[in-house]
N, C-alpha and C positions, 0 to 999 in steps of 0.2 A: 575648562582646564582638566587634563586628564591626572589621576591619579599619581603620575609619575611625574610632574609638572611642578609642584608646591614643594616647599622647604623643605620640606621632611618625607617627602614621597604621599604627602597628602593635603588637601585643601585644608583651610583652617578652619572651617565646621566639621570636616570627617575629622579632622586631628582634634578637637576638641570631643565630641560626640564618642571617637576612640579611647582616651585618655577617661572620660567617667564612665565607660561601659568595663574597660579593663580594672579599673580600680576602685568598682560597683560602689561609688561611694549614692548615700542615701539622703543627705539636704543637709543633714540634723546639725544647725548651730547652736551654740550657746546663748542667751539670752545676755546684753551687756549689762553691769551693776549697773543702781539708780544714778552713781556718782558721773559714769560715763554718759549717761541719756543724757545730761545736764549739760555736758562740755559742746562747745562747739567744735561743727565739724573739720577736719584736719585733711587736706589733701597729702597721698604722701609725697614727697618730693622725687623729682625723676622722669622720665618717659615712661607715662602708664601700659605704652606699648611693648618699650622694651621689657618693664618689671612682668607683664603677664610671658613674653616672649622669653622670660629666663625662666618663667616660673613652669612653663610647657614642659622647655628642656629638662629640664631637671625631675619634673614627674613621669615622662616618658620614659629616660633613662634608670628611672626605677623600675617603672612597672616591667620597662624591655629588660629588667635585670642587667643595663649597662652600666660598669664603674663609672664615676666621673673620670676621667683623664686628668682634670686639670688641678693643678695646686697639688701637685703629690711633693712631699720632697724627698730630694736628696741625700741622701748623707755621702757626703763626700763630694772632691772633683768629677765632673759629668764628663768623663770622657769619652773613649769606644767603646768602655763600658759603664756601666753607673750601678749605685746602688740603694733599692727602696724599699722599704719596708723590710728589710732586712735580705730581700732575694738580690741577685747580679743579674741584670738585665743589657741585652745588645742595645746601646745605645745610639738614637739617632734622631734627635731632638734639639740638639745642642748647637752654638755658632761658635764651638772653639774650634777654628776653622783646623786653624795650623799646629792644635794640640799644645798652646802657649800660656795659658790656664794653669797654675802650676808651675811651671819651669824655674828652676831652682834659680834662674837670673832674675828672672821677674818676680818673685816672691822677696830675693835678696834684696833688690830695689826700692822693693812697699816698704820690707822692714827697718831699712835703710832711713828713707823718706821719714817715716813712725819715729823715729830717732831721735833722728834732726829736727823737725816741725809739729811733730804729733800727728794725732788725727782730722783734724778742721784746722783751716785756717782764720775760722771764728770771725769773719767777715768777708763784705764784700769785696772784691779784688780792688775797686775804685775806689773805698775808703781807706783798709789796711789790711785784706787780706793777700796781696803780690806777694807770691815768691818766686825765688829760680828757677822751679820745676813747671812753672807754666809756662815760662818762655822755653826752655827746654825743647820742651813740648810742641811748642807751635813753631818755635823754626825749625824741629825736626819737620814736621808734618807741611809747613810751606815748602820745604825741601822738596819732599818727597811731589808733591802737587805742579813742583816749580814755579810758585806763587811767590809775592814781593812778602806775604802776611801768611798769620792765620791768629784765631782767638779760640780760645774753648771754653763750653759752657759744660756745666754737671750735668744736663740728661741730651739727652740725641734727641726723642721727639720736643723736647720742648723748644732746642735748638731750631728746630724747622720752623713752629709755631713763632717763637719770638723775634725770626731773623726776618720770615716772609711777612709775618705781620707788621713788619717795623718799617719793613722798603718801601713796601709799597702801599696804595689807600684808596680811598674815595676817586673818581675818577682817571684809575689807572686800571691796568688788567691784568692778574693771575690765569697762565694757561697752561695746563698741565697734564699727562697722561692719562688716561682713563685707568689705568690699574696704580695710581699713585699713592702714596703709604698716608694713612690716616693724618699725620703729621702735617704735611703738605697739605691737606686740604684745613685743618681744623687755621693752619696758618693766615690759609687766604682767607675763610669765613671772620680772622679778626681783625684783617686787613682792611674790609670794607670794601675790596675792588673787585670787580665784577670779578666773578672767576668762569672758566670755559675749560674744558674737555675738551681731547681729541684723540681719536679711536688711538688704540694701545700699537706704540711704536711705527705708526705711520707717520712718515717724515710727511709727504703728501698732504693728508689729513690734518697735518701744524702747521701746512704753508695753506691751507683754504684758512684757516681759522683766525693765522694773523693778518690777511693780508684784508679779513671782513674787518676785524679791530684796529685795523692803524688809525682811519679817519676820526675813529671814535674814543680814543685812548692815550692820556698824556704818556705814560709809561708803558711795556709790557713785560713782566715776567714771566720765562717759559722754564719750567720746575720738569726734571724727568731723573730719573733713576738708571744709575751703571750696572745693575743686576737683579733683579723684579722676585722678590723675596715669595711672594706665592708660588711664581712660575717657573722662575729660574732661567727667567732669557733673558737679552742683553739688544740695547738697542743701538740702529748703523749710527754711530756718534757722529761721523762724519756729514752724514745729510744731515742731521738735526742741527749739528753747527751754521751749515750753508745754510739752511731754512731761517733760522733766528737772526742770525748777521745780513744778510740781504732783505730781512722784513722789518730792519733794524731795533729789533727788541735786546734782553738780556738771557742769559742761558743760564740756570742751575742744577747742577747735576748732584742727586744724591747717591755718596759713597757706599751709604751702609752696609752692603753685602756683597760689595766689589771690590775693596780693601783685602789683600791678602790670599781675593780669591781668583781674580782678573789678569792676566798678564805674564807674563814669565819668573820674575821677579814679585808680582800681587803689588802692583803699584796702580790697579784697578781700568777703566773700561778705555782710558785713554791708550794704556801700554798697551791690552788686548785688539784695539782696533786700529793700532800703527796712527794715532790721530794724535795732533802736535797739543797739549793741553790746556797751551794757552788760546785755544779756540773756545774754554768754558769761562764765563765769568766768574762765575762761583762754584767753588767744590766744597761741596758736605760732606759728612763722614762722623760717621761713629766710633766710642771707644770700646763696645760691649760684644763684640764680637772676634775680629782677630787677636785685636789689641787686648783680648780680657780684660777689660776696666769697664768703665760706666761715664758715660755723656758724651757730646757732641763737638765739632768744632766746625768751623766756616774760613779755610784758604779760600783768598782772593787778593785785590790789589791793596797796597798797603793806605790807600787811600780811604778806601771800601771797610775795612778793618778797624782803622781809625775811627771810624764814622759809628761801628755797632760797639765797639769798645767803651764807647764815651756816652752813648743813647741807647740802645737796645735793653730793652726794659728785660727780658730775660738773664740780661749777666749783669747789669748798675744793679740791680735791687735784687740779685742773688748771692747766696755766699757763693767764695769762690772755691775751685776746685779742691778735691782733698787731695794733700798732698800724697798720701803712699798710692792712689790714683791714678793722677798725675807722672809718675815716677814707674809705674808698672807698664802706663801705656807707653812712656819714651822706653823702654828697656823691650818689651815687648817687639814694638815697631824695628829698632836694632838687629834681633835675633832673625825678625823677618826677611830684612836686607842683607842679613849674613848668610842665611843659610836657604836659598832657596831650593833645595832640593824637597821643603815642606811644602812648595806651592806644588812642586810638579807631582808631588807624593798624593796631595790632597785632589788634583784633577786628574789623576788617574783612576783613582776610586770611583771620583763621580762618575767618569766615564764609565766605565765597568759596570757602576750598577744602571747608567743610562742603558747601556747595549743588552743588558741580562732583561731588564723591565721592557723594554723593547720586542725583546726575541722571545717573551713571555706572552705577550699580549695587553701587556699592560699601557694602558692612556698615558703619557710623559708630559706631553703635554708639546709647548713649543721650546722645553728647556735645554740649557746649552750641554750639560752636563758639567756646569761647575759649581760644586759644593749643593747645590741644590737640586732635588727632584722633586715635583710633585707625582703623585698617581691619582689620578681623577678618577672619582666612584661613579660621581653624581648626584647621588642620594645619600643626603647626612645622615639616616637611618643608618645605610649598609656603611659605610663609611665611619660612623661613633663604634656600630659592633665590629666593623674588622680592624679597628684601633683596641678593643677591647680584646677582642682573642688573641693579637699581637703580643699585648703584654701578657697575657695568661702564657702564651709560647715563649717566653724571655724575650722578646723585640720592644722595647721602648718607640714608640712613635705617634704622633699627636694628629688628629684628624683636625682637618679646617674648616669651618661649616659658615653657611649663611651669618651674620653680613661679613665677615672678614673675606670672604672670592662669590662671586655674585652666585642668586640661586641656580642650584641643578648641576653646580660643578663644585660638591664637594669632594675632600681629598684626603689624602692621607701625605701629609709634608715631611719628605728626610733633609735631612741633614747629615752630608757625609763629613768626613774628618782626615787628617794627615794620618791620625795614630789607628785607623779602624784596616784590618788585615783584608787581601782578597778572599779569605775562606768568610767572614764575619759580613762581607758585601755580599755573596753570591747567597750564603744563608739567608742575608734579609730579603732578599727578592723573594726566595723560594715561600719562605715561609708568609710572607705577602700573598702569592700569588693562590695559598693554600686558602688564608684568612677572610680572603677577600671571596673565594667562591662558596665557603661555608657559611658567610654574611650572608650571599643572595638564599643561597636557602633556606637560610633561617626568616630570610625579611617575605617569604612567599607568602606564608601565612599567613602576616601582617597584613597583605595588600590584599589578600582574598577577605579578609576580616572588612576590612575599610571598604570593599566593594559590595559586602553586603549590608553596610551600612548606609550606603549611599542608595543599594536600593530600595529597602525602608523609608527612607527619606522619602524618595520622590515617591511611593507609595500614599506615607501620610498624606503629601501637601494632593497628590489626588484624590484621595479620600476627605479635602476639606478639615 
Protein backbone atom coordinates (compact mmCIF):
# COMPACT_ATOMS: atom_id res chain seq x y z
CA UNK A 1 0.00 0.00 0.00
CA UNK A 2 1.33 3.17 -1.11
CA UNK A 3 1.43 6.03 1.19
CA UNK A 4 -1.32 7.91 -0.43
CA UNK A 5 -3.50 4.76 -0.07
CA UNK A 6 -4.56 4.52 3.80
CA UNK A 7 -7.10 6.74 5.66
CA UNK A 8 -5.10 9.49 6.45
CA UNK A 9 -2.47 9.49 3.53
CA UNK A 10 -0.69 6.89 5.69
CA UNK A 11 -0.74 3.15 6.69
CA UNK A 12 -1.62 2.44 10.19
CA UNK A 13 1.90 1.84 11.62
CA UNK A 14 3.36 4.95 9.66
CA UNK A 15 0.35 6.89 11.18
CA UNK A 16 0.82 5.50 14.41
CA UNK A 17 4.88 5.54 14.51
CA UNK A 18 4.15 9.41 13.04
CA UNK A 19 1.78 10.43 15.71
CA UNK A 20 4.45 9.46 18.94
CA UNK A 21 7.51 10.75 16.97
CA UNK A 22 5.60 14.21 16.51
CA UNK A 23 4.35 14.26 19.97
CA UNK A 24 7.88 12.68 21.40
CA UNK A 25 5.99 11.35 23.92
CA UNK A 26 8.39 9.23 26.35
CA UNK A 27 6.27 5.92 28.09
CA UNK A 28 6.06 7.42 31.50
CA UNK A 29 2.72 6.13 33.23
CA UNK A 30 1.57 6.49 36.39
CA UNK A 31 1.62 3.68 38.70
CA UNK A 32 -2.42 2.75 39.64
CA UNK A 33 -3.42 3.02 43.70
CA UNK A 34 -3.25 -0.26 45.58
CA UNK A 35 -7.20 0.08 45.71
CA UNK A 36 -7.14 -0.16 41.72
CA UNK A 37 -4.74 -3.35 41.44
CA UNK A 38 -7.47 -5.06 43.58
CA UNK A 39 -10.59 -4.26 41.23
CA UNK A 40 -11.26 -6.40 38.63
CA UNK A 41 -10.51 -5.71 35.18
CA UNK A 42 -13.10 -3.61 33.18
CA UNK A 43 -13.21 -3.75 29.38
CA UNK A 44 -14.42 -0.41 28.23
CA UNK A 45 -17.47 -0.53 26.41
CA UNK A 46 -17.63 0.12 22.51
CA UNK A 47 -15.50 -0.81 19.40
CA UNK A 48 -11.97 -0.85 20.67
CA UNK A 49 -11.33 -0.04 17.15
CA UNK A 50 -13.31 2.71 16.66
CA UNK A 51 -12.31 4.24 20.46
CA UNK A 52 -8.44 3.98 19.19
CA UNK A 53 -9.62 5.24 15.53
CA UNK A 54 -11.12 8.58 17.34
CA UNK A 55 -8.52 8.59 19.64
CA UNK A 56 -5.81 8.95 16.34
CA UNK A 57 -8.01 11.71 14.93
CA UNK A 58 -8.16 13.61 17.38
CA UNK A 59 -4.25 13.61 18.38
CA UNK A 60 -3.35 14.14 14.86
CA UNK A 61 -5.41 17.11 14.52
CA UNK A 62 -3.44 18.42 17.36
CA UNK A 63 -0.27 17.74 16.83
CA UNK A 64 -1.20 18.91 12.78
CA UNK A 65 -2.45 22.14 14.74
CA UNK A 66 -6.06 21.26 12.99
CA UNK A 67 -9.27 22.71 14.88
CA UNK A 68 -11.86 20.19 15.48
CA UNK A 69 -14.60 21.27 13.03
CA UNK A 70 -17.03 19.34 14.65
CA UNK A 71 -19.69 20.40 17.63
CA UNK A 72 -18.95 24.15 17.21
CA UNK A 73 -21.98 26.13 17.92
CA UNK A 74 -23.96 28.33 16.62
CA UNK A 75 -25.53 31.21 17.99
CA UNK A 76 -28.17 32.05 16.14
CA UNK A 77 -30.19 30.68 12.81
CA UNK A 78 -27.38 28.97 10.43
CA UNK A 79 -28.31 30.58 7.46
CA UNK A 80 -25.94 31.98 4.29
CA UNK A 81 -24.53 33.28 6.91
CA UNK A 82 -23.83 32.02 10.69
CA UNK A 83 -22.35 32.98 13.58
CA UNK A 84 -19.50 31.32 15.94
CA UNK A 85 -17.63 32.07 18.41
CA UNK A 86 -18.57 35.37 18.03
CA UNK A 87 -17.08 35.85 14.09
CA UNK A 88 -19.76 35.87 10.85
CA UNK A 89 -18.83 33.22 8.78
CA UNK A 90 -20.13 32.22 4.90
CA UNK A 91 -22.08 29.58 5.72
CA UNK A 92 -22.43 26.30 3.93
CA UNK A 93 -23.05 23.39 6.12
CA UNK A 94 -26.52 23.68 6.81
CA UNK A 95 -29.94 21.67 4.98
CA UNK A 96 -32.21 24.82 5.29
CA UNK A 97 -32.64 24.18 1.87
CA UNK A 98 -35.18 26.78 1.14
CA UNK A 99 -34.07 29.27 3.98
CA UNK A 100 -37.45 28.16 6.08
CA UNK A 101 -35.67 28.04 9.39
CA UNK A 102 -36.99 30.93 10.70
CA UNK A 103 -39.68 32.27 8.76
CA UNK A 104 -42.00 34.32 10.68
CA UNK A 105 -44.95 31.67 9.37
CA UNK A 106 -43.23 28.86 10.61
CA UNK A 107 -42.01 30.20 13.98
CA UNK A 108 -45.81 31.73 14.19
CA UNK A 109 -47.06 28.17 13.95
CA UNK A 110 -44.58 26.48 16.79
CA UNK A 111 -45.64 29.12 18.84
CA UNK A 112 -49.11 28.76 18.07
CA UNK A 113 -48.94 24.84 18.58
CA UNK A 114 -46.84 25.94 22.30
CA UNK A 115 -50.13 27.56 23.07
CA UNK A 116 -52.45 25.24 22.34
CA UNK A 117 -50.74 21.75 23.42
CA UNK A 118 -47.55 22.77 24.99
CA UNK A 119 -44.27 21.27 24.41
CA UNK A 120 -44.78 17.25 24.60
CA UNK A 121 -47.57 15.49 24.12
CA UNK A 122 -46.44 13.54 27.21
CA UNK A 123 -47.11 10.12 25.60
CA UNK A 124 -47.31 7.81 23.12
CA UNK A 125 -49.58 8.58 20.16
CA UNK A 126 -51.24 5.01 20.76
CA UNK A 127 -52.01 5.52 24.24
CA UNK A 128 -52.86 9.47 24.60
CA UNK A 129 -50.55 11.47 23.00
CA UNK A 130 -52.96 12.09 19.29
CA UNK A 131 -53.48 15.40 18.33
CA UNK A 132 -54.61 17.33 15.16
CA UNK A 133 -51.27 18.54 14.06
CA UNK A 134 -50.17 14.96 13.35
CA UNK A 135 -52.81 14.29 11.11
CA UNK A 136 -52.17 17.66 9.64
CA UNK A 137 -49.10 16.63 8.95
CA UNK A 138 -49.48 13.36 7.26
CA UNK A 139 -52.23 14.20 4.99
CA UNK A 140 -50.41 17.26 4.09
CA UNK A 141 -47.33 15.03 3.21
CA UNK A 142 -49.67 11.91 1.76
CA UNK A 143 -50.79 14.80 -0.40
CA UNK A 144 -47.79 15.87 -1.47
CA UNK A 145 -46.42 11.94 -2.24
CA UNK A 146 -49.98 11.09 -3.63
CA UNK A 147 -50.26 8.36 -1.22
CA UNK A 148 -53.70 6.81 0.40
CA UNK A 149 -51.25 7.47 4.13
CA UNK A 150 -48.64 8.69 5.88
CA UNK A 151 -47.31 8.36 9.75
CA UNK A 152 -44.58 10.38 11.33
CA UNK A 153 -42.15 9.46 13.83
CA UNK A 154 -39.75 11.91 16.02
CA UNK A 155 -36.35 11.20 14.45
CA UNK A 156 -35.78 10.36 10.50
CA UNK A 157 -32.86 7.80 11.20
CA UNK A 158 -34.73 5.96 13.47
CA UNK A 159 -37.65 6.05 11.28
CA UNK A 160 -35.62 3.99 8.62
CA UNK A 161 -34.27 1.76 11.33
CA UNK A 162 -37.68 1.03 12.98
CA UNK A 163 -39.83 0.84 9.67
CA UNK A 164 -37.23 -1.56 7.63
CA UNK A 165 -36.56 -3.50 10.69
CA UNK A 166 -40.37 -4.09 11.35
CA UNK A 167 -41.21 -5.35 7.48
CA UNK A 168 -39.20 -7.34 6.95
CA UNK A 169 -37.02 -10.54 8.97
CA UNK A 170 -35.45 -13.79 8.99
CA UNK A 171 -35.69 -15.22 5.77
CA UNK A 172 -36.61 -12.24 3.61
CA UNK A 173 -34.08 -9.93 1.95
CA UNK A 174 -33.04 -6.25 2.32
CA UNK A 175 -31.31 -4.88 -0.86
CA UNK A 176 -30.02 -1.72 -1.04
CA UNK A 177 -27.62 0.83 -2.66
CA UNK A 178 -24.08 0.75 -1.91
CA UNK A 179 -23.73 4.44 -0.92
CA UNK A 180 -27.05 3.92 1.36
CA UNK A 181 -27.48 6.39 4.50
CA UNK A 182 -26.49 4.56 7.75
CA UNK A 183 -30.06 4.26 8.73
CA UNK A 184 -30.92 1.86 6.18
CA UNK A 185 -28.42 -0.22 6.85
CA UNK A 186 -28.47 -0.26 10.74
CA UNK A 187 -32.48 -1.06 9.81
CA UNK A 188 -31.74 -4.11 7.81
CA UNK A 189 -28.97 -5.48 10.42
CA UNK A 190 -32.21 -5.45 12.97
CA UNK A 191 -34.35 -6.91 10.67
CA UNK A 192 -32.43 -10.09 10.53
CA UNK A 193 -32.84 -10.52 6.70
CA UNK A 194 -30.20 -11.18 4.59
CA UNK A 195 -29.18 -7.89 3.45
CA UNK A 196 -27.23 -7.38 -0.20
CA UNK A 197 -25.67 -4.32 -2.00
CA UNK A 198 -25.54 -3.25 -5.46
CA UNK A 199 -23.06 -0.96 -7.07
CA UNK A 200 -24.46 2.73 -6.49
CA UNK A 201 -27.28 3.54 -8.95
CA UNK A 202 -27.04 0.90 -11.36
CA UNK A 203 -30.40 -0.31 -12.25
CA UNK A 204 -28.51 -3.24 -14.01
CA UNK A 205 -26.54 -4.24 -11.08
CA UNK A 206 -30.36 -4.42 -8.97
CA UNK A 207 -31.78 -6.46 -11.67
CA UNK A 208 -28.52 -9.35 -11.24
CA UNK A 209 -28.95 -9.09 -7.60
CA UNK A 210 -32.74 -9.65 -7.37
CA UNK A 211 -33.14 -11.91 -9.93
CA UNK A 212 -30.08 -14.37 -7.73
CA UNK A 213 -32.58 -13.72 -4.53
CA UNK A 214 -36.02 -14.49 -5.86
CA UNK A 215 -35.64 -18.37 -5.47
CA UNK A 216 -34.17 -17.80 -2.16
CA UNK A 217 -36.29 -15.12 -0.40
CA UNK A 218 -39.94 -15.02 0.86
CA UNK A 219 -39.91 -11.12 0.73
CA UNK A 220 -37.62 -8.37 -1.01
CA UNK A 221 -36.86 -4.99 0.08
CA UNK A 222 -35.20 -2.70 -2.31
CA UNK A 223 -34.27 0.69 -0.08
CA UNK A 224 -32.48 3.58 -2.37
CA UNK A 225 -32.37 7.20 -1.98
CA UNK A 226 -33.91 10.36 -4.28
CA UNK A 227 -30.72 12.40 -3.63
CA UNK A 228 -27.37 10.78 -2.26
CA UNK A 229 -26.44 13.23 0.60
CA UNK A 230 -22.41 12.66 0.24
CA UNK A 231 -22.69 12.87 -3.51
CA UNK A 232 -25.45 14.76 -4.49
CA UNK A 233 -26.57 12.61 -7.55
CA UNK A 234 -29.94 11.28 -8.14
CA UNK A 235 -30.85 7.98 -9.24
CA UNK A 236 -32.91 7.02 -13.06
CA UNK A 237 -36.13 6.20 -10.67
CA UNK A 238 -37.66 5.08 -13.71
CA UNK A 239 -35.36 1.87 -14.34
CA UNK A 240 -35.16 1.13 -10.64
CA UNK A 241 -39.10 1.07 -10.62
CA UNK A 242 -39.02 -1.38 -13.88
CA UNK A 243 -36.32 -3.44 -12.20
CA UNK A 244 -38.26 -4.09 -8.72
CA UNK A 245 -41.72 -4.54 -10.26
CA UNK A 246 -40.75 -7.07 -12.83
CA UNK A 247 -38.49 -9.02 -10.13
CA UNK A 248 -41.52 -8.63 -8.11
CA UNK A 249 -40.04 -7.12 -5.02
CA UNK A 250 -40.89 -3.76 -2.97
CA UNK A 251 -39.41 -0.17 -3.64
CA UNK A 252 -38.40 2.29 -0.88
CA UNK A 253 -37.33 5.46 -1.64
CA UNK A 254 -35.62 7.65 0.83
CA UNK A 255 -36.71 11.42 0.66
CA UNK A 256 -34.31 12.98 3.02
CA UNK A 257 -32.52 15.56 0.77
CA UNK A 258 -34.89 15.44 -2.15
CA UNK A 259 -37.84 17.12 -0.46
CA UNK A 260 -37.75 20.80 -1.45
CA UNK A 261 -34.74 20.05 -3.38
CA UNK A 262 -35.88 17.89 -6.41
CA UNK A 263 -38.32 19.10 -8.89
CA UNK A 264 -39.82 22.27 -9.93
CA UNK A 265 -42.06 22.61 -7.28
CA UNK A 266 -39.44 20.25 -4.53
CA UNK A 267 -42.01 17.67 -4.47
CA UNK A 268 -38.66 15.49 -4.81
CA UNK A 269 -36.98 12.62 -7.28
CA UNK A 270 -40.33 11.52 -8.54
CA UNK A 271 -41.51 15.31 -9.98
CA UNK A 272 -37.50 15.63 -11.19
CA UNK A 273 -37.68 12.57 -13.16
CA UNK A 274 -41.30 13.04 -14.87
CA UNK A 275 -41.85 9.34 -13.04
CA UNK A 276 -45.70 8.72 -11.90
CA UNK A 277 -45.01 8.20 -7.94
CA UNK A 278 -47.17 5.73 -7.45
CA UNK A 279 -44.44 3.37 -8.99
CA UNK A 280 -42.73 3.71 -5.21
CA UNK A 281 -44.11 1.70 -2.47
CA UNK A 282 -42.87 3.47 0.18
CA UNK A 283 -41.65 7.15 0.36
CA UNK A 284 -39.54 8.31 3.25
CA UNK A 285 -38.69 11.73 4.21
CA UNK A 286 -37.50 13.67 6.67
CA UNK A 287 -38.48 16.66 8.71
CA UNK A 288 -34.98 18.33 9.47
CA UNK A 289 -33.99 19.63 6.61
CA UNK A 290 -36.42 21.65 4.21
CA UNK A 291 -39.20 21.32 6.59
CA UNK A 292 -36.88 22.66 9.55
CA UNK A 293 -38.33 20.37 12.15
CA UNK A 294 -37.02 17.10 13.35
CA UNK A 295 -38.07 13.42 12.53
CA UNK A 296 -39.16 11.22 10.02
CA UNK A 297 -42.22 9.97 8.26
CA UNK A 298 -43.33 6.96 5.87
CA UNK A 299 -46.20 7.70 2.85
CA UNK A 300 -47.55 4.73 1.62
CA UNK A 301 -50.66 2.75 1.23
CA UNK A 302 -53.11 3.28 3.90
CA UNK A 303 -53.14 -0.22 4.46
CA UNK A 304 -49.16 -0.21 4.87
CA UNK A 305 -49.60 2.62 7.42
CA UNK A 306 -52.16 1.04 9.19
CA UNK A 307 -50.11 -1.81 9.87
CA UNK A 308 -46.63 0.51 11.28
CA UNK A 309 -49.05 2.66 13.06
CA UNK A 310 -50.36 -0.10 15.35
CA UNK A 311 -46.85 -2.28 15.47
CA UNK A 312 -43.73 -0.62 14.53
CA UNK A 313 -41.91 -0.62 17.71
CA UNK A 314 -40.34 2.87 16.90
CA UNK A 315 -43.65 4.94 17.11
CA UNK A 316 -46.09 2.33 19.83
CA UNK A 317 -43.43 2.64 22.44
CA UNK A 318 -42.26 6.25 21.46
CA UNK A 319 -43.77 9.58 22.53
CA UNK A 320 -45.41 11.17 20.02
CA UNK A 321 -44.46 14.07 17.92
CA UNK A 322 -44.04 17.49 19.70
CA UNK A 323 -46.51 19.51 18.85
CA UNK A 324 -44.79 23.13 17.87
CA UNK A 325 -42.82 20.42 15.59
CA UNK A 326 -45.32 19.06 14.12
CA UNK A 327 -47.02 22.43 13.37
CA UNK A 328 -43.64 24.07 11.97
CA UNK A 329 -43.26 21.14 9.51
CA UNK A 330 -47.06 21.44 8.06
CA UNK A 331 -46.56 25.32 7.81
CA UNK A 332 -43.10 25.03 6.54
CA UNK A 333 -44.12 22.29 3.71
CA UNK A 334 -47.20 25.19 2.77
CA UNK A 335 -44.76 28.10 2.09
CA UNK A 336 -42.90 25.49 0.04
CA UNK A 337 -45.79 24.80 -2.29
CA UNK A 338 -46.62 28.41 -2.30
CA UNK A 339 -43.77 29.80 -3.28
CA UNK A 340 -41.74 28.03 -5.54
CA UNK A 341 -39.56 30.55 -6.74
CA UNK A 342 -37.24 29.13 -3.52
CA UNK A 343 -36.79 25.94 -5.21
CA UNK A 344 -35.54 27.49 -8.44
CA UNK A 345 -33.66 30.09 -6.30
CA UNK A 346 -31.94 27.41 -4.38
CA UNK A 347 -30.96 25.17 -7.85
CA UNK A 348 -29.57 28.00 -9.25
CA UNK A 349 -26.90 28.46 -6.82
CA UNK A 350 -26.16 24.96 -6.77
CA UNK A 351 -25.63 25.13 -10.19
CA UNK A 352 -23.39 27.99 -10.33
CA UNK A 353 -21.33 26.74 -7.77
CA UNK A 354 -21.43 23.12 -9.78
CA UNK A 355 -20.18 25.06 -13.14
CA UNK A 356 -17.52 27.64 -11.04
CA UNK A 357 -15.98 24.14 -9.10
CA UNK A 358 -15.97 22.60 -12.46
CA UNK A 359 -14.34 25.36 -14.41
CA UNK A 360 -11.90 25.36 -11.31
CA UNK A 361 -10.75 22.06 -11.46
CA UNK A 362 -12.18 20.90 -8.85
CA UNK A 363 -13.56 16.88 -8.27
CA UNK A 364 -17.57 17.34 -8.16
CA UNK A 365 -17.96 14.34 -8.19
CA UNK A 366 -21.14 12.68 -10.15
CA UNK A 367 -23.36 15.54 -8.58
CA UNK A 368 -26.56 16.93 -9.94
CA UNK A 369 -25.96 20.24 -8.79
CA UNK A 370 -28.89 20.37 -6.57
CA UNK A 371 -28.38 21.80 -3.15
CA UNK A 372 -25.48 19.59 -2.80
CA UNK A 373 -21.84 19.54 -3.83
CA UNK A 374 -19.17 17.48 -2.84
CA UNK A 375 -15.29 18.44 -3.75
CA UNK A 376 -13.35 15.30 -3.27
CA UNK A 377 -9.61 15.87 -1.77
CA UNK A 378 -9.05 12.35 -1.23
CA UNK A 379 -6.94 12.47 1.63
CA UNK A 380 -8.64 13.23 5.01
CA UNK A 381 -5.27 15.02 6.04
CA UNK A 382 -5.62 17.75 3.17
CA UNK A 383 -9.20 17.64 3.26
CA UNK A 384 -9.61 18.32 7.76
CA UNK A 385 -6.60 21.20 6.82
CA UNK A 386 -8.54 22.87 3.83
CA UNK A 387 -11.85 22.59 6.09
CA UNK A 388 -9.59 24.21 8.74
CA UNK A 389 -8.23 27.31 6.57
CA UNK A 390 -11.73 27.61 5.28
CA UNK A 391 -12.90 28.75 8.43
CA UNK A 392 -9.77 30.77 9.34
CA UNK A 393 -10.92 32.55 5.72
CA UNK A 394 -14.76 33.02 6.98
CA UNK A 395 -16.03 29.89 4.80
CA UNK A 396 -17.97 27.58 7.15
CA UNK A 397 -17.70 24.07 5.67
CA UNK A 398 -17.40 20.57 7.07
CA UNK A 399 -14.98 17.87 5.61
CA UNK A 400 -16.26 14.19 5.43
CA UNK A 401 -13.58 11.62 6.08
CA UNK A 402 -13.51 7.83 6.50
CA UNK A 403 -16.04 5.78 7.46
CA UNK A 404 -18.86 8.25 6.65
CA UNK A 405 -17.74 8.07 2.02
CA UNK A 406 -15.30 5.21 1.74
CA UNK A 407 -11.40 5.44 2.00
CA UNK A 408 -9.31 7.91 -0.25
CA UNK A 409 -12.36 9.86 -1.30
CA UNK A 410 -12.51 12.44 1.31
CA UNK A 411 -14.30 15.79 0.95
CA UNK A 412 -15.09 18.86 1.72
CA UNK A 413 -19.33 18.78 1.64
CA UNK A 414 -21.53 22.17 0.71
CA UNK A 415 -24.45 22.90 1.25
CA UNK A 416 -26.01 25.60 -0.79
CA UNK A 417 -29.16 27.53 0.20
CA UNK A 418 -32.26 29.69 -1.49
CA UNK A 419 -30.94 32.74 0.87
CA UNK A 420 -26.89 32.36 -0.18
CA UNK A 421 -26.23 35.43 -2.96
CA UNK A 422 -24.15 34.66 -6.44
CA UNK A 423 -21.22 37.03 -5.15
CA UNK A 424 -21.20 34.62 -1.53
CA UNK A 425 -21.21 31.17 -4.11
CA UNK A 426 -18.59 32.33 -6.54
CA UNK A 427 -16.45 33.46 -3.11
CA UNK A 428 -16.77 29.99 -1.82
CA UNK A 429 -15.33 28.17 -4.79
CA UNK A 430 -12.48 30.75 -4.91
CA UNK A 431 -11.63 30.69 -1.66
CA UNK A 432 -11.98 26.65 -1.76
CA UNK A 433 -9.81 26.45 -4.53
CA UNK A 434 -7.22 28.71 -2.70
CA UNK A 435 -7.63 26.27 0.59
CA UNK A 436 -7.29 23.32 -0.94
CA UNK A 437 -3.88 23.99 -2.68
CA UNK A 438 -2.31 25.47 0.42
CA UNK A 439 -3.46 22.09 2.13
CA UNK A 440 -1.33 20.15 -0.44
CA UNK A 441 1.65 22.08 0.53
CA UNK A 442 1.39 22.02 3.74
CA UNK A 443 0.56 18.02 3.75
CA UNK A 444 4.25 17.71 1.59
CA UNK A 445 6.07 17.66 4.41
CA UNK A 446 3.98 15.33 6.31
CA UNK A 447 4.33 12.57 3.67
CA UNK A 448 8.08 13.16 3.13
CA UNK A 449 8.09 12.73 7.07
CA UNK A 450 6.14 9.24 6.91
CA UNK A 451 8.53 8.28 4.12
CA UNK A 452 11.23 8.51 6.13
CA UNK A 453 9.77 6.66 8.55
CA UNK A 454 8.92 3.90 6.65
CA UNK A 455 12.45 3.86 5.69
CA UNK A 456 13.86 3.25 9.10
CA UNK A 457 11.52 0.76 9.43
CA UNK A 458 12.34 -1.42 6.83
CA UNK A 459 15.84 -0.68 7.72
CA UNK A 460 15.29 -2.08 11.32
CA UNK A 461 13.41 -5.21 10.36
CA UNK A 462 16.77 -5.84 8.03
CA UNK A 463 19.00 -5.05 10.49
CA UNK A 464 17.16 -7.97 12.63
Amino acid sequence: MSLRQSTFGLSQDLKAQLLERLANRRGNRSEPSATARHLPPRAALGDPQVREEIRRVREAGRILEIENPFFRPHDGIAEAETTIGGRKLLNLVSYNYLGLNGDPRVVAAAKAAIDRYGTSVSASRLVSGERPVHRELETALAALHGTEDCVAMVSGHATNVTVIGHLVGPGDAIVHDSLSHNSVIQGAVLSGAQRVQFAHNDAAALDRVLLSLRSRAKRVLVAIEGHYSMDGDVPDLAAMIEVVRRRGAHLMVDEAHALGVLGPTGRGVAEHCGVDPGGVDIWMGTLSKTLCACGGYIAASRDLVEYLRCSAPGFVYSVGMSPPVAAAATAALAVMLAEPWRVARLNANARLFLQEARAAGLNTGNSVGAAIVPVIIGSSIRAARAADLLFRRGVNVQPILHPAVPERSARLRFFLSSLHTEAQVRRAVAETVAAIGEAERMTVDLVGLAAQLAGRREQEVAEG
